[in-house]
C-alpha positions as YAML, in Angstrom:
chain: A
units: angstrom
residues:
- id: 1
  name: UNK
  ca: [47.38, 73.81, 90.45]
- id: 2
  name: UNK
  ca: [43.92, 75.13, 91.81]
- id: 3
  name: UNK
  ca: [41.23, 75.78, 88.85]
- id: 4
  name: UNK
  ca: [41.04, 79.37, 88.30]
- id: 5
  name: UNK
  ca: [44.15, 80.55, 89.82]
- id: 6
  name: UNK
  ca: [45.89, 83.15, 88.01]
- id: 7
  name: UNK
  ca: [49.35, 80.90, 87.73]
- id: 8
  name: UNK
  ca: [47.57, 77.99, 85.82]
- id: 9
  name: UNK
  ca: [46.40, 80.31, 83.43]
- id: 10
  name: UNK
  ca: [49.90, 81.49, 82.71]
- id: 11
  name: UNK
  ca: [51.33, 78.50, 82.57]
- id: 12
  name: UNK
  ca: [48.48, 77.10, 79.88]
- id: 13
  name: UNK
  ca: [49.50, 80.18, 77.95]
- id: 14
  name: UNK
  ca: [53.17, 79.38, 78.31]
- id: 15
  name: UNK
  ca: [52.41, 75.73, 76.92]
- id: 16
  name: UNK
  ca: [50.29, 76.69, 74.12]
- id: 17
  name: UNK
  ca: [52.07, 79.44, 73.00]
- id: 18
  name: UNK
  ca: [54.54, 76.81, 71.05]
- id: 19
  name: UNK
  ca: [52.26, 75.07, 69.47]
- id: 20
  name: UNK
  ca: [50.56, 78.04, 68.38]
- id: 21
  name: UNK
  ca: [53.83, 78.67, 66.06]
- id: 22
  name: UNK
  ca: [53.85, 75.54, 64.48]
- id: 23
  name: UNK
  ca: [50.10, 75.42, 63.50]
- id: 24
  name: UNK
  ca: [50.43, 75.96, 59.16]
- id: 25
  name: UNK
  ca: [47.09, 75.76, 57.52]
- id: 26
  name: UNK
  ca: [45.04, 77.79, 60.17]
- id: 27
  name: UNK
  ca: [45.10, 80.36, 62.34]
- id: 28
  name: UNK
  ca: [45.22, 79.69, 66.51]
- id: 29
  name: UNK
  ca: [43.43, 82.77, 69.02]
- id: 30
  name: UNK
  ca: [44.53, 82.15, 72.58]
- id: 31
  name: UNK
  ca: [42.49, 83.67, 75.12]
- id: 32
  name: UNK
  ca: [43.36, 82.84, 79.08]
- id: 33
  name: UNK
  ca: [42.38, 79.40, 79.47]
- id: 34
  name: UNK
  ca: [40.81, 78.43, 75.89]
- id: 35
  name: UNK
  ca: [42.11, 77.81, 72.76]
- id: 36
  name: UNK
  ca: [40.52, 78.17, 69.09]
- id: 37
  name: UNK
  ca: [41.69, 77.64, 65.63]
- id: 38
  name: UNK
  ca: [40.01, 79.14, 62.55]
- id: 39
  name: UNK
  ca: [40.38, 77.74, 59.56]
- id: 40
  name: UNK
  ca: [39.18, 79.42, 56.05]
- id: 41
  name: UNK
  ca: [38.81, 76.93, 53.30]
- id: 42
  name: UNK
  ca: [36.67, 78.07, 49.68]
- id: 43
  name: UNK
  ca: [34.74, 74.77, 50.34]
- id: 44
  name: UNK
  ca: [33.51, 71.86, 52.84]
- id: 45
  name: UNK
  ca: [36.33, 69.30, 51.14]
- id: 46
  name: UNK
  ca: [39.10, 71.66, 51.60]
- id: 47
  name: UNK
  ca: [38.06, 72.30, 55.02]
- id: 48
  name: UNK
  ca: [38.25, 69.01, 55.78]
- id: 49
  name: UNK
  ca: [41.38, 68.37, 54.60]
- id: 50
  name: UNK
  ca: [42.45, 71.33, 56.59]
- id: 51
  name: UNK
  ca: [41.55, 69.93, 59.64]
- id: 52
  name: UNK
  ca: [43.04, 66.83, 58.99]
- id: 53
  name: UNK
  ca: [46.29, 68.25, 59.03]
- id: 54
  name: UNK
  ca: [45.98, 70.60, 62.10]
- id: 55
  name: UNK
  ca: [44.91, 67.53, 64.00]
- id: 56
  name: UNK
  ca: [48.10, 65.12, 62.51]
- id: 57
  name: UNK
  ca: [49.88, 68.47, 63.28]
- id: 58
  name: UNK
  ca: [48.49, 68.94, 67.11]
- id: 59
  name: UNK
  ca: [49.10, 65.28, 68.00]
- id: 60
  name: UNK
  ca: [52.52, 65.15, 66.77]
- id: 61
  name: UNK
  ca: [53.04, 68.16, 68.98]
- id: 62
  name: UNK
  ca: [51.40, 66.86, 72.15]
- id: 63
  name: UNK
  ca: [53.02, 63.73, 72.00]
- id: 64
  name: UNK
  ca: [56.57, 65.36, 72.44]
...
């Protein structure tokens, strides 16, 4: 797929989109061809937990 054709971008939306669903703990904002999550956490401990858990989360989803 040539970078910055509009087909790749659809299709990275297409993949995403999933994994966007199963994110818990955090919220994921897709945007073309980037993805962000935003977590909210009262404190830097919590956060990092958090985190934690969206990455275990995005690696057991990648890996399927």
């Amino acid at each position: 797929m040539p970078q910055g054709s509009a087909l790749g971008q659809i299709l990275f939306l297409l993949y995403l989109n999933d994994h966007a669903i199963n994110i818990h703990w955090a919220e994921m904002v897709l945007f073309t061809n980037s993805a962000n999550i935003l977590i909210e956490a009262v404190n830097e401990d919590v956060q990092n937990q958090k985190k934690n858990r969206i990455v275990k989360e995005l690696l057991i989803l990648v890996s399927c």
